[in-house]
C-alpha positions in Angstrom: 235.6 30.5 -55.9 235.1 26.9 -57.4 237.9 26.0 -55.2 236.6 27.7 -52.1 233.5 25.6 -52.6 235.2 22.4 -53.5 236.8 22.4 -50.1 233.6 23.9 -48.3 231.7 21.0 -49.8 233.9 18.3 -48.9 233.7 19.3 -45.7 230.2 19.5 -45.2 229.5 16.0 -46.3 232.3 14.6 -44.4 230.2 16.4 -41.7 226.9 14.5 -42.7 228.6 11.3 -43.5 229.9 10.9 -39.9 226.2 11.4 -38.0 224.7 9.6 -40.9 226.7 6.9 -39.8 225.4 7.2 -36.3 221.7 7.9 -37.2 222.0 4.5 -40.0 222.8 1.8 -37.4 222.0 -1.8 -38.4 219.2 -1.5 -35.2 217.6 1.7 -37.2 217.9 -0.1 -40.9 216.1 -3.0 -39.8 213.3 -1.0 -37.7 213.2 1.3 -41.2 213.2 -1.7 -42.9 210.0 -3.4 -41.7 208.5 0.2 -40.4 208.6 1.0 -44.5 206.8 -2.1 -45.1 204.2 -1.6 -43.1 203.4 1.9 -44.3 203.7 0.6 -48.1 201.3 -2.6 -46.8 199.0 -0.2 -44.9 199.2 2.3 -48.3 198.0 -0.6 -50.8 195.5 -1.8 -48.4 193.8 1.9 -48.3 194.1 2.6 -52.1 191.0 -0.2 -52.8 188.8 1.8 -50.4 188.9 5.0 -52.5 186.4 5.7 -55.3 187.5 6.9 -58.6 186.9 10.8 -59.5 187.1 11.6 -55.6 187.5 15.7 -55.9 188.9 15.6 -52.1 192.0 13.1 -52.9 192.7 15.5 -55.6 193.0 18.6 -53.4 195.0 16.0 -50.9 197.0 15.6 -54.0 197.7 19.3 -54.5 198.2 20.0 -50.7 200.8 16.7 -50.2 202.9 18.0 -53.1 202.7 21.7 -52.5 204.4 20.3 -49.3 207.0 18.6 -51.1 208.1 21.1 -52.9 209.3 23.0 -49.7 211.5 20.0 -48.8 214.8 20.9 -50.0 216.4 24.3 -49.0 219.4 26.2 -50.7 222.7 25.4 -48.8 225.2 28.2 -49.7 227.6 26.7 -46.7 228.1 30.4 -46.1 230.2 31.0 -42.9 229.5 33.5 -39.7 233.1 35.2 -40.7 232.3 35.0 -44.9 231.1 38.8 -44.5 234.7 39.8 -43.0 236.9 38.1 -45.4 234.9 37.4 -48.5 233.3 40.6 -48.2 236.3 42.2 -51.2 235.0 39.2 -53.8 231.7 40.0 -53.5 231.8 40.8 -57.0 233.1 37.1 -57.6 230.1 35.6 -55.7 227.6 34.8 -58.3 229.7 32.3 -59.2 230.0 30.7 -55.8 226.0 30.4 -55.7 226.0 29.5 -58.9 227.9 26.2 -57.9 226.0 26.7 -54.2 222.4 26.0 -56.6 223.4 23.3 -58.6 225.1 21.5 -55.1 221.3 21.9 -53.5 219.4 21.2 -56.6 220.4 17.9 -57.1 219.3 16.2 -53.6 216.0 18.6 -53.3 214.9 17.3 -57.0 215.3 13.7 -55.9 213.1 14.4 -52.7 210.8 15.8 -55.0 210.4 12.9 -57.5 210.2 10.9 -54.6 207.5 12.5 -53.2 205.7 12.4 -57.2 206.4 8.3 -56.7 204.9 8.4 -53.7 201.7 10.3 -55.3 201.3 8.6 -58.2 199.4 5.0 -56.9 197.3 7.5 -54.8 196.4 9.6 -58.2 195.8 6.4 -61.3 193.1 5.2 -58.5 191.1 8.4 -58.6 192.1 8.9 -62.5 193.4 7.3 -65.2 197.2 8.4 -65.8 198.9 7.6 -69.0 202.4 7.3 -69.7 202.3 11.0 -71.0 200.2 12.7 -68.4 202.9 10.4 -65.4 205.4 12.0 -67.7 204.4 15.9 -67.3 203.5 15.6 -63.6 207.5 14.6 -63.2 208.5 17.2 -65.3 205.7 19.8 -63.5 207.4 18.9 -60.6 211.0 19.3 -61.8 210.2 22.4 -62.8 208.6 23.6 -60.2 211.6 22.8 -57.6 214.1 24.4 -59.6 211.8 27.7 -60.2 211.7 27.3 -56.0 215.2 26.9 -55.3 216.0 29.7 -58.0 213.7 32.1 -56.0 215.5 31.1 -53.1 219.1 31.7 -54.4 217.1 35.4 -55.0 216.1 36.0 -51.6 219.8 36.5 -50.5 220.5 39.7 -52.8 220.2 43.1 -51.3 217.8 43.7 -54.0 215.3 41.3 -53.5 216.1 40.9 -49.4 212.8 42.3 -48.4 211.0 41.1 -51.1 207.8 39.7 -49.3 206.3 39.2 -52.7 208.7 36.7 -53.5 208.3 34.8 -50.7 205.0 34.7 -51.3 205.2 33.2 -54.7 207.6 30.3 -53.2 203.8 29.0 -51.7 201.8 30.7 -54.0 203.3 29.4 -56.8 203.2 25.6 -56.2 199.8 25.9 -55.1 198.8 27.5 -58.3 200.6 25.0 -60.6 199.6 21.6 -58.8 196.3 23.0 -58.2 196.1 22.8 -62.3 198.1 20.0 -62.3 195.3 17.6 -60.3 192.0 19.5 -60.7 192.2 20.6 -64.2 195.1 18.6 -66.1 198.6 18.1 -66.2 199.2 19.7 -69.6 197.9 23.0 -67.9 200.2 22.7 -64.8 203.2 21.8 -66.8 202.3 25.2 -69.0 202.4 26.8 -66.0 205.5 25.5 -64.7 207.3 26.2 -67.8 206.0 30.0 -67.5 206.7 30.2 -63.9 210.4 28.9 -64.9 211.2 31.5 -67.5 209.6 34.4 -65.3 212.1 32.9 -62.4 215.1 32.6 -65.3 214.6 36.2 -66.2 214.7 37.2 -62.7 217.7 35.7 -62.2 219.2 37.9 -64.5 218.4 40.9 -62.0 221.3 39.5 -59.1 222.5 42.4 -57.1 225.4 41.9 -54.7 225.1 39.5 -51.7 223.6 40.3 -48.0 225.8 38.8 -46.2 224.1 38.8 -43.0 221.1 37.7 -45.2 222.9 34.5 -46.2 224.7 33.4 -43.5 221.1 33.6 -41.3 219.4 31.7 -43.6 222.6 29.1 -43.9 222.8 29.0 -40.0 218.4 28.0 -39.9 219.1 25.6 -42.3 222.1 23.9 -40.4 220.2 24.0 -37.3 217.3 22.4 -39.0 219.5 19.4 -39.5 221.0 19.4 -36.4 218.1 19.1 -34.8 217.2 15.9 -37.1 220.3 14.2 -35.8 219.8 15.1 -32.3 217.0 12.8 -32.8 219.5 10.2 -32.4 222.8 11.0 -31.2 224.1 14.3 -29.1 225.0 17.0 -31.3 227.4 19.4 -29.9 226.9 22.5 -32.9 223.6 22.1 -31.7 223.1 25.7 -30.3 219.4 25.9 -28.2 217.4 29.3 -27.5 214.6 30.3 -25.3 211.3 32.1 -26.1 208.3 32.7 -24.6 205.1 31.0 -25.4 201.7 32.8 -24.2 199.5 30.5 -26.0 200.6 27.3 -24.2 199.7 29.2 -20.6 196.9 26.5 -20.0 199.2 23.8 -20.4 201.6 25.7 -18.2 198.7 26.1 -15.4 198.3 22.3 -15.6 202.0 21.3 -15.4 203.4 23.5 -12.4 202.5 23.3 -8.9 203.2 25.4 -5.5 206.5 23.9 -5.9 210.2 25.6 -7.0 211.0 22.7 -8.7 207.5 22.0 -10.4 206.9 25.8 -11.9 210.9 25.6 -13.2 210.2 22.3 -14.8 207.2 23.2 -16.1 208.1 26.5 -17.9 211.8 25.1 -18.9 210.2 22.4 -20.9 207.4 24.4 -22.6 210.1 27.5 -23.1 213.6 25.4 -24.3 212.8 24.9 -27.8 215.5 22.2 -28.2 213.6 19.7 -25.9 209.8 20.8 -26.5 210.0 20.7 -30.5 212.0 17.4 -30.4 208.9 16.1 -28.4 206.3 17.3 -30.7 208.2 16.9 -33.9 208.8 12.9 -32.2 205.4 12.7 -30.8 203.6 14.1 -34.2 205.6 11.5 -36.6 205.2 8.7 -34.4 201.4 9.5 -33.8 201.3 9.5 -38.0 202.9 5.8 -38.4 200.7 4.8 -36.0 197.8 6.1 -38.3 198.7 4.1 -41.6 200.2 1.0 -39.7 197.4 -1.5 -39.7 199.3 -4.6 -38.5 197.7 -4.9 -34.8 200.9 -6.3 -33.3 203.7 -3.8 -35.5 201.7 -0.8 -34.4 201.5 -1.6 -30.5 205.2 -2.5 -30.9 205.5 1.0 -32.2 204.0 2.6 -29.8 205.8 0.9 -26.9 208.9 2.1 -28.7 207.6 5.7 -29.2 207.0 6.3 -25.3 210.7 5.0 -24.4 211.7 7.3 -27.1 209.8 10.3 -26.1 210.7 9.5 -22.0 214.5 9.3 -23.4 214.4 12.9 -25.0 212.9 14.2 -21.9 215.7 13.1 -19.4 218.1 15.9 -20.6 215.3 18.6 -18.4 216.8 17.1 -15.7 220.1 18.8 -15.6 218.7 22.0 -17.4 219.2 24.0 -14.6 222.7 22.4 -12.9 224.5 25.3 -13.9 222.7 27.6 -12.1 224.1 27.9 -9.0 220.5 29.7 -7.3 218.7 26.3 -7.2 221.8 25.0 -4.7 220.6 27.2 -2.2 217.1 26.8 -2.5 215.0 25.9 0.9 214.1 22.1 -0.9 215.1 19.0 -0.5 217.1 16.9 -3.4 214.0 14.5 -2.7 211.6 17.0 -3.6 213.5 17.9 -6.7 212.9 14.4 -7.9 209.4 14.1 -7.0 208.5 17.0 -9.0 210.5 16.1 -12.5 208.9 12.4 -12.2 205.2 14.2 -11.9 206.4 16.6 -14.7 207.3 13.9 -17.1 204.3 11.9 -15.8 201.8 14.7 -17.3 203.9 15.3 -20.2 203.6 11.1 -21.2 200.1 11.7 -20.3 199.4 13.7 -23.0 201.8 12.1 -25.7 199.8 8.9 -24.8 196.7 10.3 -25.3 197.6 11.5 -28.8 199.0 8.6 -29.9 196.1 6.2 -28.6 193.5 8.4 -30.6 196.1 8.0 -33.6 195.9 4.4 -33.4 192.7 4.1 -34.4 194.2 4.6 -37.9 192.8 5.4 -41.5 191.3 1.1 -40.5 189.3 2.6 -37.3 190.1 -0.4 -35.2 188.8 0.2 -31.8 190.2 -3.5 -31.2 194.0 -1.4 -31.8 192.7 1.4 -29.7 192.0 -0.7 -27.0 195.2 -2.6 -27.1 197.2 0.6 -27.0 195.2 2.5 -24.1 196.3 -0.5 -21.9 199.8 -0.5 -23.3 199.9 3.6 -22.4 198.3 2.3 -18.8 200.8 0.4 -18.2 204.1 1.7 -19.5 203.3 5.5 -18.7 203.4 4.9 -14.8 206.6 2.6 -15.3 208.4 5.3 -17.2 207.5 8.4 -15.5 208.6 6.1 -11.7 211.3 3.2 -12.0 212.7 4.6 -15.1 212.8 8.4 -14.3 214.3 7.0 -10.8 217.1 4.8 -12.6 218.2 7.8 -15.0 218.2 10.5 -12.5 220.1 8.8 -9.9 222.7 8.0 -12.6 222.9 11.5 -13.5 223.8 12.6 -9.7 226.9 10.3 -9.5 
């Protein structure tokens, strides 16, 4: 087993390391490079402005690392065939996730400190932190990530596989101890931690065998999860798609589709093909975010111009979603009208992003001076995407 996981893990970060690559250009380290800076500029600039013994900061506090402590998942780099062929040493498993634990502990802990560094200026201006009580918050939330992931490692025994109680306590749990941590004291949420740690230890001791279909469900989310972050970037061909239906988004369905074929198939395909709709949102959300906390007038209009191209850019793929289908070859319509449509499609759609992501401008500084700057960059780039652009890309995709 610790060489079946040797060669699984070897394999999986070659596997990272080659879209890392393509994700870390020298274009995206400089854009992180001064995108970071203005976040950490636009961070010191806010933490002034707060008054000490501020009870809401301190339930932000809670909430932003309750968060954090989901970041992080178990990777077992469990197979589809593992319940065939490893099925006869499933008595030899616990050792595999043993190995599987400590491989996913390591990265999810470091995100998690991370996320305490981030905290921490954002706490000592609302209270006074010593170097003891900075020193129990880290440990807190050490403790607290490995009680999660332990939990985790849990939820893919047949014993504990419907366990909705333990699930439960993965949120519950966290919000319990940094609640303590932040509104009471650290000494009381590290207590806790320490408690929660040993209850989580002696559950442990309770592994049953493995549910294979369990585990290799969970594996395959969690896989698809990152996929999904590099398609951000770069094509991903393991990237597997799936369609479901969305009642609640029926007004926004009403206002995309037409009396046209091409404008009701567009419409629906975009707000039912998950890979394309949640790329949008996760995109339009984040950028909308940085736009928030970035109070440099000419680095946040910048940013925006770049988030539209970006968001027009994922959208382009719609295009082609229904080539396949040999149906829309024989439809009544011209291949004019199936152009017309997708532009006024993507025109509503950049609509909507712009909207969000002028409101978001105005920013933690309420400028209305960057508002107004950005509603006339959205004015202007909007119609140029969703016509001369659209127009370039599609009749580059029919040669």
């Amino acid at each position: 087993m610790d060489r079946l996981f040797h060669e699984r893990r070897q394999k999986h970060f070659l596997l990272l390391l080659k879209y890392w690559r393509l994700v870390f250009n020298d274009h995206f380290v400089i854009a992180l490079f001064f995108l970071f800076g203005a976040l950490a500029y636009g961070y010191a600039q806010l933490l002034p402005s707060i008054p000490p013994h501020n009870l809401w900061i301190r339930f932000l506090l809670v909430l932003i690392m309750v968060i954090v402590t989901q970041l992080g998942r178990l990777a077992t780099l469990v197979k589809n065939a593992d319940p065939v062929f490893l099925l006869p040493q499933s008595s030899q498993m616990k050792k595999y996730f043993r190995q599987a634990f400590w491989y996913s502990c390591i990265p999810a802990e470091l995100i998690t400190l991370a996320g305490v560094v981030a905290v921490l200026p954002l706490a000592m201006v609302t209270d006074r932190m010593t170097t003891m009580l900075i020193s129990e918050v880290i440990i807190t939330a050490i403790l607290t990530k490995w009680s999660w992931l332990k939990l985790a490692t849990l939820q893919i025994t047949l014993r504990f596989r419907n366990a909705d109680w333990l699930r439960s306590i993965q949120w519950g749990g966290p919000f319990l101890i940094w609640t303590c941590t932040w509104i009471i004291h650290p000494l009381f949420g590290l207590a806790l931690s320490i408690i929660c740690s040993l209850i989580t230890a002696w559950l442990a001791m309770l592994w049953s065998e493995i549910d294979w279909r369990w585990a290799v469900l969970v594996e395959r989310n969690r896989m698809a999860t990152v996929y999904r972050f590099f398609n951000l970037f770069t094509d991903v061909p393991n990237l597997q798609g799936h369609i479901k239906k969305r009642p609640y988004l029926n007004p926004l369905m009403r206002w995309l589709r037409e009396d046209s074929v091409w404008h009701f198939l567009y419409g629906r395909g975009l707000v039912r093909n998950t890979e394309i709709s949640d790329l949008v949102l996760r995109l339009t959300l984040v950028m909308a975010i940085i736009l928030a906390f970035v109070p440099i007038i000419w680095l946040n209009s910048a940013i925006m111009v770049l988030a539209l191209y970006l968001i027009a850019v994922q959208l382009m793929p719609l295009y082609d979603q229904y080539a396949n289908n040999a149906f829309t070859y024989v439809y009544p319509v011209s291949a004019e009208l199936q152009t017309r449509d997708f532009k006024d499609v993507i025109r509503k759609v950049m609509i909507i992003v712009a909207v969000i992501m002028v409101l978001a401008s105005f920013g933690t500084q309420r400028s209305f001076e960057q508002l107004i700057i950005n509603a006339i960059i959205a004015l202007i780039e909007v119609p140029i995407l969703s016509t001369r652009y659209v127009q370039s890309r599609t009749e580059k995709m029919k040669k």
